[in-house]
N, C-alpha and C positions, 0 to 999 in steps of 0.2 A: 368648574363654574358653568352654570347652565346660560344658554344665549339666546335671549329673547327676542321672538321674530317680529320682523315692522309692522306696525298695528297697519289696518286697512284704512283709517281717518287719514294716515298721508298718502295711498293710495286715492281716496276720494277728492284729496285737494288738489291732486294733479290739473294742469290746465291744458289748453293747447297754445304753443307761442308761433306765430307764423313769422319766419323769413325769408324775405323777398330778392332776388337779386338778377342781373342780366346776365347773358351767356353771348358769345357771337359764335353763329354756327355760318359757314357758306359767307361769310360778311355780313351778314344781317343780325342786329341783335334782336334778344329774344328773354321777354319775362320769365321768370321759374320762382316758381315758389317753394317752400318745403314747411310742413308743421312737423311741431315737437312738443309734444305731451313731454312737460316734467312738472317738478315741483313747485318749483322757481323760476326767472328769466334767466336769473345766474347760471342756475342747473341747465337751462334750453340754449342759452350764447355756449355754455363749456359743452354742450354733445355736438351745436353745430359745429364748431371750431374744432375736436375733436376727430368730426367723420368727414369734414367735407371734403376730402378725395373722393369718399363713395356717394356722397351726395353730386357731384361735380357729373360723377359717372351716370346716375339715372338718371338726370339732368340731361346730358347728353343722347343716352338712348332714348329716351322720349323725344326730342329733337329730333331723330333720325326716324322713329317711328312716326313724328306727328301725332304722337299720344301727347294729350294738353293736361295729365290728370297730376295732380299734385302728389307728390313725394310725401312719406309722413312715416316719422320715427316716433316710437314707443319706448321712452324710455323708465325702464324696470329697475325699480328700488332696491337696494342693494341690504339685504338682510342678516 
């Protein structure tokens, strides 16, 4: 059977979903954000809840850098 690959229209309908949350570094807390290109919010909550170890971790190294630039995951449709 031949497998037909994911048309680009759900490529295109991709959004970005931003999630917000605090960190305490040194005792002080500290805003962080992160977006996530996906499909759906469903698909965006299942990759944050998925990565957030790694999310948690540039989170933190920005922190430490004093880099304020937002986090942002790409997530690639699965063909």
């Amino acid at each position: 059977m031949r497998q037909e690959q994911q048309s680009l229209t759900a490529v295109k309908s991709a959004a970005d979903f931003k999630f917000r949350f605090q960190m305490t570094n040194e005792g002080a807390r500290h805003a962080c954000c992160v977006t996530i290109q996906a499909i759906s919010e469903a698909d965006a909550t299942a990759i944050f809840r998925a990565n957030l170890p790694t999310i948690e971790k540039l989170a933190r190294l920005n922190l430490l850098t004093n880099d304020r630039e937002e986090i942002r995951l790409d997530a690639v449709p699965e063909g």
